[in-house]
C-alpha positions as CSV (number, residue, x, y, z in Angstrom):
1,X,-138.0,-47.3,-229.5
2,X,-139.8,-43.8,-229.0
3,X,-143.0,-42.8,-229.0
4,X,-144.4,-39.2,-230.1
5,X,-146.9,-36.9,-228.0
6,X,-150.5,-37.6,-228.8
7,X,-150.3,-34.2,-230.4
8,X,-147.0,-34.2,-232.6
9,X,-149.2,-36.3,-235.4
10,X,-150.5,-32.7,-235.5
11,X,-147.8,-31.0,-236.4
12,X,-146.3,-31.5,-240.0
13,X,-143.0,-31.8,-238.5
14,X,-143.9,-34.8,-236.2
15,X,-142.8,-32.8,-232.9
16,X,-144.2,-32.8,-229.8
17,X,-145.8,-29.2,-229.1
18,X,-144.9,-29.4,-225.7
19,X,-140.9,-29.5,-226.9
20,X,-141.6,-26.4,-229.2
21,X,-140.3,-23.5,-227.9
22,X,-139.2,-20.6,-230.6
23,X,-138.0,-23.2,-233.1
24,X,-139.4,-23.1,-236.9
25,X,-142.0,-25.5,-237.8
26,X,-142.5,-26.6,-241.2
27,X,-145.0,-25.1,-243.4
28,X,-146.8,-28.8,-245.0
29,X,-150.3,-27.8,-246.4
30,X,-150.5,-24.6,-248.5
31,X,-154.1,-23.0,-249.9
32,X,-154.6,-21.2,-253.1
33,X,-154.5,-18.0,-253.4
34,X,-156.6,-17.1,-256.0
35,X,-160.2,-18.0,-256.5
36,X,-159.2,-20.5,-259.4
37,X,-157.8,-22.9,-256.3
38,X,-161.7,-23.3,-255.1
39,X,-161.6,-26.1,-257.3
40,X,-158.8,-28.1,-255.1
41,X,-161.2,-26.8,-251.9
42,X,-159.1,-24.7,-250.3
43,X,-158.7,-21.1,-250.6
44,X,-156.2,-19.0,-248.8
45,X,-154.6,-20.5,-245.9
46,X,-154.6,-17.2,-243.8
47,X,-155.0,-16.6,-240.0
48,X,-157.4,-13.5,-239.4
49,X,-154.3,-11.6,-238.2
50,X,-151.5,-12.2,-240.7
51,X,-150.2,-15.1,-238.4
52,X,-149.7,-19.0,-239.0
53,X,-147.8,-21.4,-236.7
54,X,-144.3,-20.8,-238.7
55,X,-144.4,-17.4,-238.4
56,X,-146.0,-16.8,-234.9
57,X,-143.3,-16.4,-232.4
58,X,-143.1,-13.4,-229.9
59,X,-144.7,-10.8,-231.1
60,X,-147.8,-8.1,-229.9
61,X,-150.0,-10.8,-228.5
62,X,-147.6,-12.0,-226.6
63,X,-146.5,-11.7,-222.9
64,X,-143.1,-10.9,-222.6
65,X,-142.6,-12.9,-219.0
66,X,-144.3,-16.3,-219.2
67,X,-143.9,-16.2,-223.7
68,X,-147.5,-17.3,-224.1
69,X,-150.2,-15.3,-225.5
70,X,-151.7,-13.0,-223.6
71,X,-154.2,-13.7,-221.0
72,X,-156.2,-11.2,-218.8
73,X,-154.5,-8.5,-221.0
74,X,-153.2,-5.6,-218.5
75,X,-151.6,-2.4,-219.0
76,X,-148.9,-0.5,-216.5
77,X,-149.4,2.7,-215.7
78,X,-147.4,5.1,-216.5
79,X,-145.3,3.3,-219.4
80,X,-148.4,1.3,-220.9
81,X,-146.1,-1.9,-221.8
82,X,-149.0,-4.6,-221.5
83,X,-148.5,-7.9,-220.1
84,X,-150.5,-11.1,-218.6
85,X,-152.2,-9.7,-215.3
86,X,-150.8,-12.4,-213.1
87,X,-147.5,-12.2,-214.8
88,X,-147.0,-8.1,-213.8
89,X,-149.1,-8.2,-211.2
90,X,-145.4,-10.0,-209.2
91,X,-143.6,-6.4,-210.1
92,X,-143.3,-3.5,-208.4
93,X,-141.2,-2.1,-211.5
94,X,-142.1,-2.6,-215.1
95,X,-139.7,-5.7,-216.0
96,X,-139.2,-4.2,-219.2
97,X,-138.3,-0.7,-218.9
98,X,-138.1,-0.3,-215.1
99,X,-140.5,2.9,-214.6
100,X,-142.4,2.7,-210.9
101,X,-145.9,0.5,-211.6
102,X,-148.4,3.1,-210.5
103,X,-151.4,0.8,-211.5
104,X,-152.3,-1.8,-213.8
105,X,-155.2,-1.4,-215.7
106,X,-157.0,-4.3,-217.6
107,X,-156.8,-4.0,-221.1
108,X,-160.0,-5.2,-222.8
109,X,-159.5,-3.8,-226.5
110,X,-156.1,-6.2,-226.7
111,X,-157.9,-9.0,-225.3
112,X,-160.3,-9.5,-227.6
113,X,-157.7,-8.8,-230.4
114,X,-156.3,-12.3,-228.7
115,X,-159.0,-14.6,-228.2
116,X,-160.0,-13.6,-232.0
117,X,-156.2,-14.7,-232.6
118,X,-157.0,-17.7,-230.8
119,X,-160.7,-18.4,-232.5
120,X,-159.1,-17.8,-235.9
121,X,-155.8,-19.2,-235.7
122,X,-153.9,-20.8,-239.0
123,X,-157.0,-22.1,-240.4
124,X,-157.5,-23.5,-243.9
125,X,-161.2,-22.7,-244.9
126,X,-161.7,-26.0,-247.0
127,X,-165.2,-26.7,-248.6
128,X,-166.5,-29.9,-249.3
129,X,-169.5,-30.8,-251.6
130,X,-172.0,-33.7,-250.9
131,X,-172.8,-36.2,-253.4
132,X,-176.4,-34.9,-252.9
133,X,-175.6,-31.3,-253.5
134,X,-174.2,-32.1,-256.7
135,X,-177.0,-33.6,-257.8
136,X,-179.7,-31.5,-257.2
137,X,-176.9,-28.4,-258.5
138,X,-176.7,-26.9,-255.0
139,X,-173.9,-24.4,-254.8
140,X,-173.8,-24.1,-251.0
141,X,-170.9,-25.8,-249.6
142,X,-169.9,-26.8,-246.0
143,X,-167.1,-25.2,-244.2
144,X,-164.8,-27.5,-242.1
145,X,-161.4,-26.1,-240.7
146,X,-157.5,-27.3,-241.0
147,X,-154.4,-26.0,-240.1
148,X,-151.4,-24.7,-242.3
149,X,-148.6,-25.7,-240.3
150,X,-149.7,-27.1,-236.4
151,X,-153.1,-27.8,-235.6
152,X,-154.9,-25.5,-233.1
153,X,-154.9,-27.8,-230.6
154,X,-150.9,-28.4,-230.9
155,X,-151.1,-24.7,-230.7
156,X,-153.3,-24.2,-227.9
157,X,-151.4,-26.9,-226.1
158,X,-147.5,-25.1,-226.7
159,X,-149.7,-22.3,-225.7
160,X,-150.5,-24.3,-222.4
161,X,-147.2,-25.5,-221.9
162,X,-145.6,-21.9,-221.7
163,X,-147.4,-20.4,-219.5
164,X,-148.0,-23.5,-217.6
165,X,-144.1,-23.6,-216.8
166,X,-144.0,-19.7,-215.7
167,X,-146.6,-20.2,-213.3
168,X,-149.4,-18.6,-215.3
169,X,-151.8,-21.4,-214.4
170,X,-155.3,-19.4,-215.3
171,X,-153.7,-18.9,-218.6
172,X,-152.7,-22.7,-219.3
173,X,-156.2,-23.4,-218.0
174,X,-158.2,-21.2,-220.1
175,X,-155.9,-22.9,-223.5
176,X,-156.3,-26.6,-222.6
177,X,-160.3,-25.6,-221.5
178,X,-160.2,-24.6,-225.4
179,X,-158.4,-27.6,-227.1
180,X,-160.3,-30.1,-224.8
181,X,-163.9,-28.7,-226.1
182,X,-162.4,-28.7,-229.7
183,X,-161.1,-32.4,-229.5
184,X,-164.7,-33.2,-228.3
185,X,-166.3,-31.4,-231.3
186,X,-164.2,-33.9,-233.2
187,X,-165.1,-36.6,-231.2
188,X,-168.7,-35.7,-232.5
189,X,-168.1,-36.2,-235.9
190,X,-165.2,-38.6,-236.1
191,X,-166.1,-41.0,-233.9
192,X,-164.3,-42.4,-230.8
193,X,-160.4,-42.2,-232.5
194,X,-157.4,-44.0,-231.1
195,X,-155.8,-40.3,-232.0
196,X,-158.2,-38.1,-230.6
197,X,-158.8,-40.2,-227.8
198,X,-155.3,-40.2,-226.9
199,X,-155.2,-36.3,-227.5
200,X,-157.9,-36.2,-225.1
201,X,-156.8,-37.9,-222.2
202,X,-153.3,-36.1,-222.3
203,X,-155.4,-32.8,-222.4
204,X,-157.4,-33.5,-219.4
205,X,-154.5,-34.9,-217.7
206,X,-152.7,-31.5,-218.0
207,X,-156.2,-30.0,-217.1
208,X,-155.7,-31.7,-213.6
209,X,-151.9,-30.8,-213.0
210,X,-152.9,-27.3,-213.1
211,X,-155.9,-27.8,-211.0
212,X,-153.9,-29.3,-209.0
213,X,-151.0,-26.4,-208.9
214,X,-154.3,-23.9,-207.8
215,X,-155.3,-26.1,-205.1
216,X,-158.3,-27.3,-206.8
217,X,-158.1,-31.2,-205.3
218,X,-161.8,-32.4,-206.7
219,X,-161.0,-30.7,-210.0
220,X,-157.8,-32.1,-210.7
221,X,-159.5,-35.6,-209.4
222,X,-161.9,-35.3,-211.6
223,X,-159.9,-34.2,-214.5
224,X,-157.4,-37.2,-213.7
225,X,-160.3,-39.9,-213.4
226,X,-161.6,-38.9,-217.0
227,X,-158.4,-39.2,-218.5
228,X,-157.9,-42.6,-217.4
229,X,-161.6,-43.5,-218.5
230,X,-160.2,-42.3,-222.0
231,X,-157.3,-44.1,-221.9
232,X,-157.7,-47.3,-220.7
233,X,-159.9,-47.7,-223.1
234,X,-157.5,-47.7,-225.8
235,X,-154.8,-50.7,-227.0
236,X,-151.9,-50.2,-224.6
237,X,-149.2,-50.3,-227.5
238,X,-148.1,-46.8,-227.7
239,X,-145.6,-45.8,-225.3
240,X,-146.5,-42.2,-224.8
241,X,-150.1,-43.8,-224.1
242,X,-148.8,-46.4,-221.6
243,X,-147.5,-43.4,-219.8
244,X,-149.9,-40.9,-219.9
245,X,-152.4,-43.2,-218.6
246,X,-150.2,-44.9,-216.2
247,X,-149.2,-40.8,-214.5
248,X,-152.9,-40.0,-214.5
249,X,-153.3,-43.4,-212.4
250,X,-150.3,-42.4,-209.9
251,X,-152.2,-38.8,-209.7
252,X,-155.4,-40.0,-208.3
253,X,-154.0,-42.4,-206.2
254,X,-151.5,-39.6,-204.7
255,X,-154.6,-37.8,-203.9
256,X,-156.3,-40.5,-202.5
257,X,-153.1,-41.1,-200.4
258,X,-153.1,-37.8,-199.1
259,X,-156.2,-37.7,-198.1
260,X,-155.9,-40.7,-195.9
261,X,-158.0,-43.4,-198.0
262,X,-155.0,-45.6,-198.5
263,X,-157.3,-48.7,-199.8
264,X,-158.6,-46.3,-202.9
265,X,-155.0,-45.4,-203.4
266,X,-153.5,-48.5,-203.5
267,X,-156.1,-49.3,-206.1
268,X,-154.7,-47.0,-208.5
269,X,-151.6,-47.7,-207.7
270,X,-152.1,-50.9,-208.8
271,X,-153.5,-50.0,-212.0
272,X,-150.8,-48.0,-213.0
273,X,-148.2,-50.5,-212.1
274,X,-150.2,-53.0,-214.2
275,X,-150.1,-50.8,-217.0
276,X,-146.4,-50.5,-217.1
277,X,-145.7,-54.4,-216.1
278,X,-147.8,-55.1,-219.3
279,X,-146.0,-52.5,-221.3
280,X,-142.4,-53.8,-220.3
281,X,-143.2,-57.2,-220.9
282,X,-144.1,-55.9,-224.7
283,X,-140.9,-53.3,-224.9
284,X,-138.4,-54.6,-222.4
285,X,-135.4,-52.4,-224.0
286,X,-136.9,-49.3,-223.5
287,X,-135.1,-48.1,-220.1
288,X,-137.7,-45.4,-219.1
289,X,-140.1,-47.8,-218.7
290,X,-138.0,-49.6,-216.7
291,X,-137.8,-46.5,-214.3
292,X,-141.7,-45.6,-214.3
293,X,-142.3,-49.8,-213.3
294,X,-139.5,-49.1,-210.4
295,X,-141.7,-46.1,-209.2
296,X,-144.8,-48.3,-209.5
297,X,-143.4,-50.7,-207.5
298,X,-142.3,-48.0,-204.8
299,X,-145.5,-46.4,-204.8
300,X,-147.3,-49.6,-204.1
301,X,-145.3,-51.1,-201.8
302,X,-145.1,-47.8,-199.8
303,X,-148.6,-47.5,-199.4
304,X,-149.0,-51.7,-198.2
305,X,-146.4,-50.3,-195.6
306,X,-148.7,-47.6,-194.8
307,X,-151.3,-50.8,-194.3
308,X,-149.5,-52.7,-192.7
309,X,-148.6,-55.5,-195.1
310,X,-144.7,-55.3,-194.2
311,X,-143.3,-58.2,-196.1
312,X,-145.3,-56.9,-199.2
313,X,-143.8,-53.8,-199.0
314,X,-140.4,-55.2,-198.9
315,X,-140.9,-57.8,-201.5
316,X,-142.0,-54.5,-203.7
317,X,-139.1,-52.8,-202.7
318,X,-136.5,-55.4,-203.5
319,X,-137.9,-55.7,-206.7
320,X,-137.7,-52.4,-207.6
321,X,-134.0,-51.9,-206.5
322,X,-133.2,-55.3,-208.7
323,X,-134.5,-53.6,-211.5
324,X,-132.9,-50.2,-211.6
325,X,-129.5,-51.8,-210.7
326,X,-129.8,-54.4,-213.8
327,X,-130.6,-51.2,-215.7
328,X,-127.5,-50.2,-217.8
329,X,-127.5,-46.6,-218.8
330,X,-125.3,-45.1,-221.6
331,X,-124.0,-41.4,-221.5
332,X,-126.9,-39.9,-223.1
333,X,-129.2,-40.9,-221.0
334,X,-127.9,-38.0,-218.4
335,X,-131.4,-37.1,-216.9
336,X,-132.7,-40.8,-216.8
337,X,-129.8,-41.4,-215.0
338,X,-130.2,-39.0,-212.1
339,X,-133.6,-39.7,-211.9
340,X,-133.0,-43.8,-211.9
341,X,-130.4,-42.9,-209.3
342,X,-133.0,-40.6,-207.2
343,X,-135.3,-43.7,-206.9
344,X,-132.7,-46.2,-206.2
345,X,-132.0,-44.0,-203.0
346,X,-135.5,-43.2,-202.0
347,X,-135.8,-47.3,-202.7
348,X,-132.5,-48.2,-200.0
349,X,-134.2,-45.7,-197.8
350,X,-137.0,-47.8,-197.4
351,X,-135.8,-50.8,-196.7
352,X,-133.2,-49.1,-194.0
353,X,-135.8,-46.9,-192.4
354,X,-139.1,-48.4,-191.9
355,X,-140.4,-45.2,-190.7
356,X,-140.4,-43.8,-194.2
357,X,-143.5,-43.9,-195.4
358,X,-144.0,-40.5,-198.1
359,X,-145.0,-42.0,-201.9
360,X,-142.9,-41.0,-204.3
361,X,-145.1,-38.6,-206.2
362,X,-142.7,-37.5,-209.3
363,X,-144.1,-39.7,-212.3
């Protein structure tokens, strides 16, 4: 069994934004055209700038290096091709025609065209009448916003992911700063969600990896801790759930490891290994959980070695080898595989070499 991201729901084609790349995503709600369709309460499904998420691929808001719209728009001088300004700014030649850089100059006009892109993007106007308004013959509807093909925040999160993955970290920020304060709009006037929750705590978990990436410890704590809060509040039956909550976990205790308070990180630890006991206990088929519970188990008893608690630390150990060599893999599990195989040898390591004492920090 499989679980989806907390954000392919959002997307009419049920995929994980994060997975989306350049392929085509179903188009699943259409708007009217004409005025006649008010009646339905929709009109036309249009983004301010011709775009919706079907069609928007590559295009003039993009950056050509890191594929994700543009983000502290910049110009080189003298060709004018216009990038991200920490994307170029790694060039001495323009990547895309090779004329000498001279300067880069900040391009504000561009800029705004994005973030208008951004404000605007692939939403339905749909109007909605009150009971009460009908009554007394008020004409004036309210506005609420959908998407035609992804929500924004699936958007803003493939958005995220892009430029997240070339190293454009400001630019991933400044996305998932944007979905995170939409979710909470919805928060406002939905309630507390098992949907948007999760949405939530996956947001501000990738919040803190790229806090993290610019060296920003207390942020990315921070960011970490409140995604937890959000998710542990939720019924641990979800997979993708179980192990968003149970990464954010790992995350603070690696911090906490790291900076030397190894009784606050074995807390967390802890936490997150509960977590995935419980879930494997509920899904014991499912051979990735198998895996994250074997780096639980590492983690923890790496850090009662750190304490001192020896035959804890073996006992965790032992486990943790039992269970990735009862673990039977087919061929297309390739990846699981060499990562099962990664831990088993960090795991053997441990027991051979007591002097080993780095957590594994790759969930």
């Amino acid at each position: 069994m499989s679980s989806g991201c907390p954000f392919s729901k959002s997307s009419s084609a049920g995929i994980c934004p994060m997975k989306i790349d350049n392929q085509t995503v179903q188009q699943a709600r259409n708007g009217g055209e004409n005025e006649e369709h008010k009646d339905s309460g929709t009109i036309s499904p249009k983004c301010p700038f011709g775009y919706d998420s079907e069609t928007f691929k590559l295009g003039p808001l993009s950056c050509m290096l890191c594929r994700a719209l543009l983000y502290e728009s910049s110009k080189c001088v003298p060709c004018a091709h216009k990038f991200c300004k920490v994307c170029v700014s790694r060039f001495k030649d323009c990547p895309l025609c090779g004329a000498d850089i001279e300067k880069i100059e900040p391009d504000d006009d561009l800029q705004t065209t994005v973030d208008k892109f951004i404000d605007g993007h692939a939403r339905i106007k749909r109007f909605q009448v009150s009971e009460d308004s009908k009554e007394v013959g008020n004409e004036q509807n309210n506005v609420i916003y959908g998407d035609v093909s992804m929500e924004r925040g699936a958007f803003l999160v493939q958005q995220a992911m892009r430029a997240f993955h070339a190293k454009n970290l400001e630019s991933a920020q400044s996305r998932l700063n944007i979905c995170a304060e939409d979710i909470r709009e919805q928060l406002q006037t939905q309630g507390n969600t098992q949907e948007l929750c999760s949405q939530l705590g996956a947001v501000l978990g990738m919040m803190g990896d790229c806090c993290r990436a610019l060296g920003n410890t207390a942020s990315a704590l921070k960011y970490y801790e409140e995604s937890a809060e959000v998710l542990s509040k939720l019924p641990a039956k979800d997979l993708e759930l179980v192990h968003t909550l149970s990464v954010s976990l790992n995350k603070i205790g690696d911090l906490r490891y790291y900076d030397g308070d190894l009784e606050s990180a074995r807390t967390y630890y802890t936490r997150a290994l509960d977590v995935r006991r419980d879930a494997i206990k509920e899904k014991s088929n499912v051979s990735s959980q198998i895996v994250d519970f074997a780096v639980s188990l590492a983690k923890v008893a790496d850090v009662n070695r750190s304490l001192r608690n020896e035959d804890a630390a073996i006992k965790g150990f032992q486990e943790a080898i039992h269970r990735l060599e009862s673990l039977k893999l087919n061929s297309n599990d390739a990846v699981l595989e060499q990562r099962r195989l990664s831990v088993l040898q960090f795991l053997h390591t441990q027991i051979t070499d007591k002097q080993s004492s780095v957590p594994n920090s790759s969930a």
